[in-house]
N, C-alpha and C positions, 0 to 999 in steps of 0.2 A: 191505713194504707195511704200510702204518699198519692198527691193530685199528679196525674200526667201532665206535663207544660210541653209536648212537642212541640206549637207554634210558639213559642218564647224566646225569642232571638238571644235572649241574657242566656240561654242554657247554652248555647254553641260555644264548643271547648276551648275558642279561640277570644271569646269575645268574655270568657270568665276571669283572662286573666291580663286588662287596661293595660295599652300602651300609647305612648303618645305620636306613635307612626300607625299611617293607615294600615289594615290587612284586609285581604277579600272579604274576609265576615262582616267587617265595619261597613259593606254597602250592601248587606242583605239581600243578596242576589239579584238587584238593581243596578242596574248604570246609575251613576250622579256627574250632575255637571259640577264641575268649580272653578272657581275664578282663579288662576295666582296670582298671589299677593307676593312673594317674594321666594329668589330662587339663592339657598345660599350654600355654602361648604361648613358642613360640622364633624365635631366626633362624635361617631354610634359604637356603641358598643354591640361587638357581634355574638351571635351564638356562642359562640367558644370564650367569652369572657374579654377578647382584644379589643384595644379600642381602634377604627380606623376611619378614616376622614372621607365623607360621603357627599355625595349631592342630594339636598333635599329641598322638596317645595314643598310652600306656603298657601293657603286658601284660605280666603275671605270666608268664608260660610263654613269654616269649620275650624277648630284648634287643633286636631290632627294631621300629621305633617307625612309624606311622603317621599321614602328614601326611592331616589331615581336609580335606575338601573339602566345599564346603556339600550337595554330592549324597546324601554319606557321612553327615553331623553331623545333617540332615534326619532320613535312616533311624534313624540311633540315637534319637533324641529321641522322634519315633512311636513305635519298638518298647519303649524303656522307658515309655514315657508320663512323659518327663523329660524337659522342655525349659530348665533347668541343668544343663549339661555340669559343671560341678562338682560335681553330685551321682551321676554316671558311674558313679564307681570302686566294683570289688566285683560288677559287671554282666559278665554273659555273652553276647557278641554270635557270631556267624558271620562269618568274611571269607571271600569266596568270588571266585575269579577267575571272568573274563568279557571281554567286550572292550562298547568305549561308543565313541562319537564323540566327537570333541574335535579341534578349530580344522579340520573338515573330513576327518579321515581318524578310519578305527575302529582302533582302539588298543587291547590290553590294557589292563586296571583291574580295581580290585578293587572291591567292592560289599559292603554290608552286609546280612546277614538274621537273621532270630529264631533264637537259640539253642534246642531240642528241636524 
């Protein structure tokens, strides 16, 4: 008979299968602060296979990258009082998982709040 692992965070469906952009799984029901390290425009390739050109940051304390979404870039901008994302980096934000609506169903997501 197989060992039950419910507290195993590697068993979470989302966290079985690595990507190199954050998702709410990756901060295991925890806020995390980080640092960005750099805020830049790449191609992601979307669900649907297309490729299209995203804002993504960068964090010191982690290799996982997060694709900004204007809900996201909104918060940061307010909570520095910097609305040049280029001026970003060296800032301390919170990512904190949550769940949000999107195309009609509530969904995990991650959300931004003030670091202290």
């Amino acid at each position: 008979m197989p060992v039950k692992q419910d507290n195993n965070p590697q068993f979470h469906v989302d966290l079985m299968f690595p990507s190199r952009y954050l998702k709410a799984a990756d901060l295991q029901e925890k806020p995390m602060p980080l640092t960005i390290e750099q805020v830049l425009r790449d191609q992601v390739r979307m669900t649907n296979g297309a490729l299209t050109e995203k804002y993504i940051l960068r964090f010191k304390e982690t290799d996982k990258e997060l694709i900004l979404n204007k809900t996201n870039a909104k918060a940061i901008a307010k909570l520095l009082r910097e609305p040049k994302a280029v001026n970003w980096a060296g800032s301390v934000i919170v990512l904190k998982p949550t769940t949000c609506e999107a195309f009609g169903e509530i969904v995990d997501c991650i959300r931004v709040k003030e670091a202290g």
